[in-house]
N, C-alpha and C positions, 0 to 999 in steps of 0.2 A: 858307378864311379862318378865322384865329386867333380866339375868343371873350375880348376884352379879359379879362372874370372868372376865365379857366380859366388864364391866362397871370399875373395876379395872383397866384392861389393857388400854382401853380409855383413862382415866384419864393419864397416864401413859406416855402414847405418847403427850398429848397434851406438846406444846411451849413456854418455862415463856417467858416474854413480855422483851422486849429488849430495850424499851428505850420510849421515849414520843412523839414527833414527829421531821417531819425533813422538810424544806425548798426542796422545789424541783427544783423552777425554780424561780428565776432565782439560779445557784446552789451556793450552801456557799460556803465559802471556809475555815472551820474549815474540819480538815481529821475525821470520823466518827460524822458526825452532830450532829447522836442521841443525843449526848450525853454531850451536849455544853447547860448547862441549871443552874437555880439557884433553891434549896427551899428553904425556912425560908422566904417569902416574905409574906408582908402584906400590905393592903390599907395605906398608908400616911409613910410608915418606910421603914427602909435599910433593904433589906434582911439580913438573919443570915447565910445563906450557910449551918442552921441546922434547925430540925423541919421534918423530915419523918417518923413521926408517922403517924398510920388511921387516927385521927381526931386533926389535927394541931390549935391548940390556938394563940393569940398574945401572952398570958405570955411564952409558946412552943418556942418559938422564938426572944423571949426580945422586942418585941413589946409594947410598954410600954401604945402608946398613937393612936392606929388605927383613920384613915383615917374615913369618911362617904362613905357605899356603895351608887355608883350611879346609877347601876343596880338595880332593887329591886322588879319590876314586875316578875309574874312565866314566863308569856312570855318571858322575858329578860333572860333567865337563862336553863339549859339544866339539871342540877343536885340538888336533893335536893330543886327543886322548890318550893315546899311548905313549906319548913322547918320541914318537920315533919319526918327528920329524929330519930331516938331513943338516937341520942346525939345532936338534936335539931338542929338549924341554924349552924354549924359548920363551913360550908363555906363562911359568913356573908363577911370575911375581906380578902378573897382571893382576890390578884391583878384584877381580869379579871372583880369584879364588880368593881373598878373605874379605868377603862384602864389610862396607864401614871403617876399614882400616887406611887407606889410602887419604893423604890430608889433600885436598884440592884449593887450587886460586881464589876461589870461589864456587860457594857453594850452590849456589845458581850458576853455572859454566860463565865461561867466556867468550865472547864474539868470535867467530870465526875457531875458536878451541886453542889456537897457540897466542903464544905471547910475541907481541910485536919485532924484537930480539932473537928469535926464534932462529936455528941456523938453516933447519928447513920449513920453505911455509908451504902450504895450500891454501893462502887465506879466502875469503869469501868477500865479496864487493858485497854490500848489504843495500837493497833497493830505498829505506830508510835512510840512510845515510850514517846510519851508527856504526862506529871505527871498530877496527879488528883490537881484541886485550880486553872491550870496555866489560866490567863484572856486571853480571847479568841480577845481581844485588842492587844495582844503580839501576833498576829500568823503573818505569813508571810500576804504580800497581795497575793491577789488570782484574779482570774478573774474578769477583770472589767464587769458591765453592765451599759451601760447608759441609763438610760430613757428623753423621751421629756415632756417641760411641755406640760399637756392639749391632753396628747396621752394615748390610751387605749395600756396597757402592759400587758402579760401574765407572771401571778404567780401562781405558786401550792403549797401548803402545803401537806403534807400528815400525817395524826392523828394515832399515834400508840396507845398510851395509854391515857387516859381522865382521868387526876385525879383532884375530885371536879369540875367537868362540867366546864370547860375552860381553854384556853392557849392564849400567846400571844408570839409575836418577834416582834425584834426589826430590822433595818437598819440597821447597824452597815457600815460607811463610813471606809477606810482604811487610803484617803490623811487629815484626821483632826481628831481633840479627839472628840469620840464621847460623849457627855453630858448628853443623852436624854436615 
């Protein structure tokens, strides 16, 4: 049997989670990765830069008129597969079930991920000094990588936090706008 004290102090030491994931290789070039991300995003609409509740809606985010998932097998899906969560399909219109579809602030994320405005924040004090909103479009260029066509490249991602079973990034080119 567990000693309530000992299971306290555990608790106690454990690490709040610091950010979502981050691009390894080839390396970004936003200064603290983590934290270069959007939410209020939904299948077929502009993200809102707001919407960090538990269980995020389209009306949560002024999503007026969602996308169709096109994920939709439990296979295809990591969270909430079956739907039977106790607030049902919640995840239904998360971006990562129709990859591409969701129009984002930018396409290099944003500072801290919400929008200044935001009704709830979690923002991020950035050791740089660069403000929470600023489009990750605007940063300096950073290290090129070139890839060949039709060549096997080595990329890493590495997964800090999983919210709603899925993540995605983008490319973000430095010498053109990126559209995508």
């Amino acid at each position: 049997r567990r000693h309530p004290a000992i299971v306290a102090a555990l608790l106690l030491l454990a690490h709040p989670s610091e950010g979502h994931g981050v691009m390894m290789e080839p390396e970004p070039r936003q200064p603290e990765p983590l934290y270069w991300y959007q939410v209020g995003c939904m299948i077929g609409c502009t993200c809102s830069g707001n919407g960090k509740e538990s269980y995020p809606s389209p009306a949560s985010v002024s999503c007026t008129q969602p996308g169709v998932p096109m994920l939709t097998k439990a296979s295809e899906l990591t969270w909430n597969a079956q739907g039977k969560s106790s607030m049902g399909e919640w995840n239904k219109y998360m971006p990562w079930r129709a990859p591409g579809t969701a129009k984002p602030l930018d396409s290099c994320g944003i500072a801290s991920g919400f929008s200044p405005d935001a009704a709830v924040q979690y923002a991020h004090s950035f050791t740089s000094g660069i403000k929470q909103g600023m489009k990750g479009t605007e940063l300096p260029a950073g290290k090129v990588t070139v890839w060949k066509p039709d060549s096997v490249v080595k990329a890493s991602y590495r997964l800090v936090v999983n919210h709603g079973g899925g993540y995605q990034y983008r490319v973000c080119p430095k010498t053109e706008s990126p559209t995508e």
